[in-house]
C-alpha distance (Angstrom), angle and dihedral (degrees) to the residues before:
residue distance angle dihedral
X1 . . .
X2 3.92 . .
X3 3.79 118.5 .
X4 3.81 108.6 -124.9
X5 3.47 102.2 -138.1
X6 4.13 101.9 -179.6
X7 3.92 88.9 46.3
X8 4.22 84.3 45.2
X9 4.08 91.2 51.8
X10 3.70 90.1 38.2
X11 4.01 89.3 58.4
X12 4.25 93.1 43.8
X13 4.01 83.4 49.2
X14 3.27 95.1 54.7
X15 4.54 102.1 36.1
X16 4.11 74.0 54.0
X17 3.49 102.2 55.9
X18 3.62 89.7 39.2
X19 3.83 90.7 53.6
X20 4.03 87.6 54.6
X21 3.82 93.4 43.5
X22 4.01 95.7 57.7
X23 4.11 98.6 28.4
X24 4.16 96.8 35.2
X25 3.87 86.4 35.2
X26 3.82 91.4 60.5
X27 3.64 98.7 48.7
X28 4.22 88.0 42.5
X29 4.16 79.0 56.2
X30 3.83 86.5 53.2
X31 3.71 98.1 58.5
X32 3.81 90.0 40.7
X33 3.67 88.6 61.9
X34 3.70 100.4 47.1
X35 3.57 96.6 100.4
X36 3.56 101.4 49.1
X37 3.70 92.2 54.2
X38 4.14 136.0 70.6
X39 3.51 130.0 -106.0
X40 4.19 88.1 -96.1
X41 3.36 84.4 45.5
X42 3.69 102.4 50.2
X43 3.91 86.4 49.9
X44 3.40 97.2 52.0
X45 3.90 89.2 53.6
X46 3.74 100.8 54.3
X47 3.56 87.0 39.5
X48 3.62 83.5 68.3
X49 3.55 104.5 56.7
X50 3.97 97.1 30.5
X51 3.67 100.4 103.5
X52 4.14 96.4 55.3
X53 3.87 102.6 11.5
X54 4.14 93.4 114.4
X55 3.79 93.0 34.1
X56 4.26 91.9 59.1
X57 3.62 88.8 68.0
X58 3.95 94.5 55.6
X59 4.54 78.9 72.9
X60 3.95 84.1 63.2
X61 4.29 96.8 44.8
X62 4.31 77.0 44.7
X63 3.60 94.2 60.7
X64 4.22 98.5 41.4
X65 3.71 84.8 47.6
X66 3.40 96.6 56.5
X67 3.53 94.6 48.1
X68 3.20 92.7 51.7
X69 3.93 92.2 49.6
X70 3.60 98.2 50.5
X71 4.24 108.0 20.8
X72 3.84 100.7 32.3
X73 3.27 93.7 162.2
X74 3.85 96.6 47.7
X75 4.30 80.3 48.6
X76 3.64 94.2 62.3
X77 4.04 99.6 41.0
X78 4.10 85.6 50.5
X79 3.62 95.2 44.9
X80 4.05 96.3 42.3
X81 4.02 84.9 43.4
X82 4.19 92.4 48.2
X83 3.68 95.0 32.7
X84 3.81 103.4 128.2
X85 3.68 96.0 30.5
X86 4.37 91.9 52.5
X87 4.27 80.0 46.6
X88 3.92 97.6 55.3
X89 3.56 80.3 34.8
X90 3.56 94.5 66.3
X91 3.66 91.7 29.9
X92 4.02 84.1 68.5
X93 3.94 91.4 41.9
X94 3.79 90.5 61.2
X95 3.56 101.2 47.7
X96 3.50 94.1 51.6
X97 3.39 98.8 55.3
X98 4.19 89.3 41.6
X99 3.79 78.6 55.8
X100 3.94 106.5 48.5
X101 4.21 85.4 46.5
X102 3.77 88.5 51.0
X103 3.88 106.8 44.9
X104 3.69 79.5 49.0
X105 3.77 93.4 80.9
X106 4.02 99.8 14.3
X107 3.47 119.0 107.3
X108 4.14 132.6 -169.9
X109 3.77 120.3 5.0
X110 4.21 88.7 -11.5
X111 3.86 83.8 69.2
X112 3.50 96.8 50.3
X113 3.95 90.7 52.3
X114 4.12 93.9 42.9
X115 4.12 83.6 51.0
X116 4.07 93.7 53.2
X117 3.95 81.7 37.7
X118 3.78 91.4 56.1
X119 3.82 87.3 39.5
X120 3.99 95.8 56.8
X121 3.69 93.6 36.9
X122 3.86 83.4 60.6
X123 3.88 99.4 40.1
X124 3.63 84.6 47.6
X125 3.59 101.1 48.9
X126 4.54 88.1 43.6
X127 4.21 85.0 51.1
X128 3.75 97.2 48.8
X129 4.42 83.5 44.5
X130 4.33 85.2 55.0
X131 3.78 89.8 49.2
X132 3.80 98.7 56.8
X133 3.76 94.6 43.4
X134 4.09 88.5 46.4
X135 4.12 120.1 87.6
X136 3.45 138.1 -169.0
X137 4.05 108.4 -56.1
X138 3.75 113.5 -82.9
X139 3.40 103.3 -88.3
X140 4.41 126.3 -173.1
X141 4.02 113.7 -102.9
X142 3.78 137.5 -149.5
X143 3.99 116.8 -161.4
X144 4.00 108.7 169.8
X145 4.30 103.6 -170.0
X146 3.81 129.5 60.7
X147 4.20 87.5 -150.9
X148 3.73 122.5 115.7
X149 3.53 93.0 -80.5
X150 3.71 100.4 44.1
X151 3.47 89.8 55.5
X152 3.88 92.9 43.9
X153 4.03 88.9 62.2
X154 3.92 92.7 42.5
X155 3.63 89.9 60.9
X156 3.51 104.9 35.9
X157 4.08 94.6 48.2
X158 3.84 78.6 46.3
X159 3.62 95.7 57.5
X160 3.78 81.9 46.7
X161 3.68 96.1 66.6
X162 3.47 100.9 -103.4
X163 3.40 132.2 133.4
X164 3.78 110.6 -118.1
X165 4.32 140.5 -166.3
X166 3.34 118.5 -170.3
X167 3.60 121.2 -169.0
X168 4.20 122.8 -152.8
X169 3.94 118.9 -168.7
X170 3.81 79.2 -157.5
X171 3.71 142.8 68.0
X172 3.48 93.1 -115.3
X173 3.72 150.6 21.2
X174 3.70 136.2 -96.0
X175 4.15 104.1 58.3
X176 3.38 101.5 -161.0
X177 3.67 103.3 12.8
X178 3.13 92.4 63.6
X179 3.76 98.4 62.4
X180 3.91 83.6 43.5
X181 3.38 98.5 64.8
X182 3.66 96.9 49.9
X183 4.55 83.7 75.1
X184 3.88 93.6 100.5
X185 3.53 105.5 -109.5
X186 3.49 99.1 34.6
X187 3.51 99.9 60.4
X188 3.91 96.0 112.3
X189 3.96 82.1 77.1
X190 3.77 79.1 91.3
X191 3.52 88.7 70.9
X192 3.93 88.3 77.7
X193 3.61 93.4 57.3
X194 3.63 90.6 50.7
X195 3.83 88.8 48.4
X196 3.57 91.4 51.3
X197 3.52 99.1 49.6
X198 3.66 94.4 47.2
X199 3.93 83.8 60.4
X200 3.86 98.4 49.5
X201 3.87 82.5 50.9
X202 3.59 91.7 60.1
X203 3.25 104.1 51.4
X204 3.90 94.2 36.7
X205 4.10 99.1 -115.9
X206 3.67 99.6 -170.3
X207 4.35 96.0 -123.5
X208 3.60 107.6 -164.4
X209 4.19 96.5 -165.6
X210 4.37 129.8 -164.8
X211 4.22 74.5 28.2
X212 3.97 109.7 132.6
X213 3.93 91.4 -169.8
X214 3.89 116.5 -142.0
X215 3.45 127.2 -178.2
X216 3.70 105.1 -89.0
X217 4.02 79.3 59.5
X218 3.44 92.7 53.1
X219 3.95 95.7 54.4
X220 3.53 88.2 39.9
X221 3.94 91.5 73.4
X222 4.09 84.0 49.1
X223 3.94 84.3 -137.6
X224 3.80 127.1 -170.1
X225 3.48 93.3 -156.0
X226 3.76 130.8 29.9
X227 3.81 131.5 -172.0
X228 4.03 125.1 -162.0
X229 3.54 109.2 -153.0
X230 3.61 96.2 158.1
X231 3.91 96.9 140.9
X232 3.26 125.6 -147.4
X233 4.14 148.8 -65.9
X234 3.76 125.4 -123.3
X235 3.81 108.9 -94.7
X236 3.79 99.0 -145.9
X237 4.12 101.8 140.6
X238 3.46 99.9 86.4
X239 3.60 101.1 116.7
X240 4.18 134.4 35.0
X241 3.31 99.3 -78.0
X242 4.15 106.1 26.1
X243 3.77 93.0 124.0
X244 4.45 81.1 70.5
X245 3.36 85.7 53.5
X246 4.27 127.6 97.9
X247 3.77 122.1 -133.3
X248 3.94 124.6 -125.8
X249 3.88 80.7 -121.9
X250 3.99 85.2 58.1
X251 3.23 97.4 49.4
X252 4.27 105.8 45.9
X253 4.51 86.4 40.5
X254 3.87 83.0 77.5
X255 4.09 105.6 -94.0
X256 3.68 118.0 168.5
X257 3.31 113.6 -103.7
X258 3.50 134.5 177.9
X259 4.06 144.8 163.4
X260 4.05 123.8 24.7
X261 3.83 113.8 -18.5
X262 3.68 128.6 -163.5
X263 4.12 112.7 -147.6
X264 3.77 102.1 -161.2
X265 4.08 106.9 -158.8
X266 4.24 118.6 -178.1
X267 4.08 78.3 145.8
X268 3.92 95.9 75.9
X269 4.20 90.7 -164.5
X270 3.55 132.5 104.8
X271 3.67 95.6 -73.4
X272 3.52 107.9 74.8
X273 3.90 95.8 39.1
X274 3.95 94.8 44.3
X275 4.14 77.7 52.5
X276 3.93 90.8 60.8
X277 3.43 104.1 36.2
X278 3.92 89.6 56.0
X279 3.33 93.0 44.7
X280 4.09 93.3 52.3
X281 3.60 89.2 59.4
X282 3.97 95.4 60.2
X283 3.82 113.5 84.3
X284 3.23 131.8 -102.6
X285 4.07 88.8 17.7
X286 3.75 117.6 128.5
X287 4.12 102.8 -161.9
X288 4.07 124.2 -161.1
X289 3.60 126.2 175.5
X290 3.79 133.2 -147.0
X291 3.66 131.6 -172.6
X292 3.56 131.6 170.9
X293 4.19 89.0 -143.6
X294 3.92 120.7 83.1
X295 3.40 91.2 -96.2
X296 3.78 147.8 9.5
X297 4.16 120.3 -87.0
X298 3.93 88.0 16.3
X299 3.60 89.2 160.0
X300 3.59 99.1 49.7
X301 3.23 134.6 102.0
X302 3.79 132.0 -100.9
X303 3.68 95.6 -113.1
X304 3.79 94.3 50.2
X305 3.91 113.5 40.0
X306 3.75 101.3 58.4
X307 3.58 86.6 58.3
X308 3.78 93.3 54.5
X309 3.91 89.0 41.7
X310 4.01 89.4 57.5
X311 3.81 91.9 46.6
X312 4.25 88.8 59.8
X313 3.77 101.1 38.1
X314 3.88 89.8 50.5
X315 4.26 88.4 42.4
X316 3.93 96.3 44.2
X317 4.06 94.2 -114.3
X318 3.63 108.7 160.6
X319 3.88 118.7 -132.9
X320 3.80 118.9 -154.6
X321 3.49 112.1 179.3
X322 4.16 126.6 -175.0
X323 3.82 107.3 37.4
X324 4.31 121.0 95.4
X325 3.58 123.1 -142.4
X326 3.64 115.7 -107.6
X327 4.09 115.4 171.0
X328 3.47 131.4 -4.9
X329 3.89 117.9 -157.1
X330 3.88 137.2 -170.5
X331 3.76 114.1 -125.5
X332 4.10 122.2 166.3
X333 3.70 89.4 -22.5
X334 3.74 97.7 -46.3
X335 3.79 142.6 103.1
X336 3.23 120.9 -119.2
X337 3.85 118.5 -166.7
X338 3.81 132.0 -159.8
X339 3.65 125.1 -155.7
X340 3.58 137.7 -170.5
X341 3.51 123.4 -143.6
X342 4.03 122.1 -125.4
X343 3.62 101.0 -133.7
X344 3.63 96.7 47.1
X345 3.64 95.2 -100.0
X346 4.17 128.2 131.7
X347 3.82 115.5 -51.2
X348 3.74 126.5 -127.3
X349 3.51 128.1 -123.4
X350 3.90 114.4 -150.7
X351 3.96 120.6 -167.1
X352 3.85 108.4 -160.2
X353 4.02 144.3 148.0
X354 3.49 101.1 -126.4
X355 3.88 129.0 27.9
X356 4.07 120.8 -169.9
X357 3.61 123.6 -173.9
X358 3.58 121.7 -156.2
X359 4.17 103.5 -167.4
X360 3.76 94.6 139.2
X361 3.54 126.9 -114.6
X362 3.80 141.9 -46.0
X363 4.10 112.4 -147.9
X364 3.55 127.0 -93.1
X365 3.80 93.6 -146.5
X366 4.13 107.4 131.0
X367 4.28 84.6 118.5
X368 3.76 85.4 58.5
X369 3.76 94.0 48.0
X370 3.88 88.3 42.9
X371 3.76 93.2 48.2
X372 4.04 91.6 33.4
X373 4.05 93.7 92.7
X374 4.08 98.5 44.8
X375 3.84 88.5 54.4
X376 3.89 124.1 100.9
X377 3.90 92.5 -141.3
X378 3.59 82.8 42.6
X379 3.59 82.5 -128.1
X380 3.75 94.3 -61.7
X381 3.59 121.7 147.5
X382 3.84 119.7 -148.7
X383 4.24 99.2 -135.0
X384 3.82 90.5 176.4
X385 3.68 96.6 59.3
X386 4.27 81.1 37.4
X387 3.68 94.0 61.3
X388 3.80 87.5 39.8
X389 3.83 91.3 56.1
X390 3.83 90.2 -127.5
X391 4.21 132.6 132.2
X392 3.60 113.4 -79.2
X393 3.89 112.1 -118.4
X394 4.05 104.9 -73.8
X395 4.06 105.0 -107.7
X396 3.87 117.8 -130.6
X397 3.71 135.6 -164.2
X398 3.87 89.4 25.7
X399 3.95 147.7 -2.3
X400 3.35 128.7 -35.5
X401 3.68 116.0 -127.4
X402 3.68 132.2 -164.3
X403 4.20 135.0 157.1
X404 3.64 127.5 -139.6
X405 3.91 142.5 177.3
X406 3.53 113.3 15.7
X407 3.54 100.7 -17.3
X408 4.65 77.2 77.6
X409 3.72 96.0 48.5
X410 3.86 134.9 -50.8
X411 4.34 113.6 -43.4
X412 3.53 137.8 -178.5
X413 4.12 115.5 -130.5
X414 3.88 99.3 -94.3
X415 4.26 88.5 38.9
X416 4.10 84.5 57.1
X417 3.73 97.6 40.3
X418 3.65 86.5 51.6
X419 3.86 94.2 45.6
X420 3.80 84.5 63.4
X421 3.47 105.4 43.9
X422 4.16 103.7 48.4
X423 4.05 82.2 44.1
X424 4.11 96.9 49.9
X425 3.44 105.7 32.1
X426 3.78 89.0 79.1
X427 3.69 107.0 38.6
């Protein structure tokens, strides 16, 4: 049994701030009720919390420490994000405890200030707490896609506060994934779906499914912020003779395919080679694949192309690396495929029944043109303040609009998730 150590820091982070919510939180209550109490009274309250006062806050310096020990990196995006609030914070913090020392030995009218002292010092201190647990008001959000990225933005604007639609052309959720995870050995992809749509359950995203949202839909919800996640379309036209050619997304949805099969790959992600392997397992399918790059996968990571590599040496799938597609022609019910080769050697000629081209996608983003002109950021996303991790400028007079994941320009899953969150977590 491994010791999780971010779930065990996670749990001390959050028994500390507890600890300084309920003790601090008490003696904060104290100092709020100074004024409304008399002078036996007000002695009888500080009384109270005089043996521990000063040692409740050490719960709060517990919790940043540990963030900073074990998340650094979460530490200085909270801290740079909370900075002014944390300073008045601490501003109020030290002139309550200046105070409570002070009234101590004060006497007459001096008293009466160091009370209202220790009594602003604490109302200051509970404000500037409110502050850096409020967000932007709720506000009413659009997301139009059910892919990883769509989903992404629904649950982050969620988790913001905001009220959020989401509309799905299909029956379910997952676009993409969902056609990923059907490639043998990748089918626990699925289990980010199901992750996902245990989260939009929880905080009650209103899904509307088999809903391909136009425009007039759109405007309908009278949103303030709206999200086009529409994905993507297989870009498989890039040579005479594309439009004979199959799509990866053809191929792993369940058509029937049979005889030798070319799987041509100038993507070099999972895509293509998930496309083959599958496709090497049906019978009576003879699978090559040809990619312009030096060698198959060249995108993929470490972890994941050996595995695909051991699936075609031990089912006979032929790799030919270094030559780009260049026509593809029908002849007596047959492809055949030309290829150029990348060092400016002889081409190869390949004579097949099925081709599939795997060039990524092209994005699906007519709503976002069609909505582009009624939008008060005209649709306009601000990549400096992006990159920089801050708030994009506040629209007004209208919605603001904004595109992510595929519906930009061709993603992986993590590169659309990712889109969605450092976009949403700030609007």
């Amino acid at each position: 049994m491994t010791l999780d150590l971010p779930l065990v820091f996670t749990v001390l982070m959050g028994l500390a701030i507890l600890a300084y919510v309920v003790l601090d939180g008490y003696d904060l209550g104290v100092g709020m009720l100074m004024p409304a109490a008399t002078a036996r009274e007000q002695n009888f309250m500080v009384s109270s919390i005089g043996p521990f006062w000063d040692a409740n806050e050490t719960w709060l310096v517990l919790g940043v420490g540990l963030l900073l020990v074990a998340f650094p990196a979460a530490h200085g995006i909270v801290l740079t994000a909370l900075y002014l609030p944390v300073f008045v914070m601490l501003v109020g913090l030290m002139l309550r405890g200046v105070a409570f020392e002070f009234r101590i030995k004060a006497e007459g009218w001096h008293r009466e200030l160091w009370n209202w002292m220790f009594w602003f010092g604490s109302f200051v201190a509970s404000f500037a707490q409110g502050i850096s647990r409020s967000g932007a008001a709720p506000r009413k959000a659009v997301v139009i896609g059910g892919g990883p990225a769509g989903l992404e933005a629904a649950r982050v604007l969620s988790e913001r506060g905001h009220r959020v639609v989401l509309f799905e052309a299909a029956a379910e959720l997952g676009g993409q994934v969902t056609i990923a995870a059907r490639a043998n050995w990748r089918r626990d992809l699925i289990g980010i779906v199901d992750w996902f749509r245990t989260q939009l359950d929880r905080l009650r995203v209103d899904v509307r499914w088999n809903t391909l949202a136009d425009a007039d839909d759109v405007m309908a919800e009278e949103p303030d912020i709206v999200i086009v996640a529409t994905g993507g379309i297989p870009d498989s036209d890039l040579v005479p003779g594309g439009d004979l050619c199959l799509s990866t997304w053809d191929v792993l949805s369940g058509g029937e395919i049979s005889g030798s099969v070319l799987v041509y790959d100038d993507n070099g992600q999972h895509q293509g080679p998930s496309c083959a392997d599958y496709l090497s397992d049906r019978p009576g399918v003879d699978v090559e694949i040809v990619t312009p790059d030096r060698a198959v996968a060249i995108e993929m990571g470490a972890l994941n192309y050996p595995i695909f590599l051991q699936h075609f040496y031990a089912k006979g799938v032929k790799m030919t690396p270094d030559h780009r597609l260049t026509s593809v022609i029908r002849e007596n019910n047959r492809l055949h495929a030309e290829f150029s080769n990348e060092f400016g050697q002889r081409g190869i000629h390949r004579v097949v029944d099925h081709v599939v081209v795997e060039h990524g996608t092209l994005p699906a983003d007519e709503l976002y043109w069609s909505l582009r002109d009624r939008a008060a950021n005209e649709g306009v996303t601000d990549y400096t303040a992006l990159l920089a991790g801050r708030e994009q400028l506040s629209a007004t007079g209208g919605f603001a609009l904004f595109r992510v994941g595929d519906a930009v320009s061709s993603r992986n899953i993590h590169a659309a998730i990712y889109d969605s969150l450092r976009l949403c977590k700030d609007l």
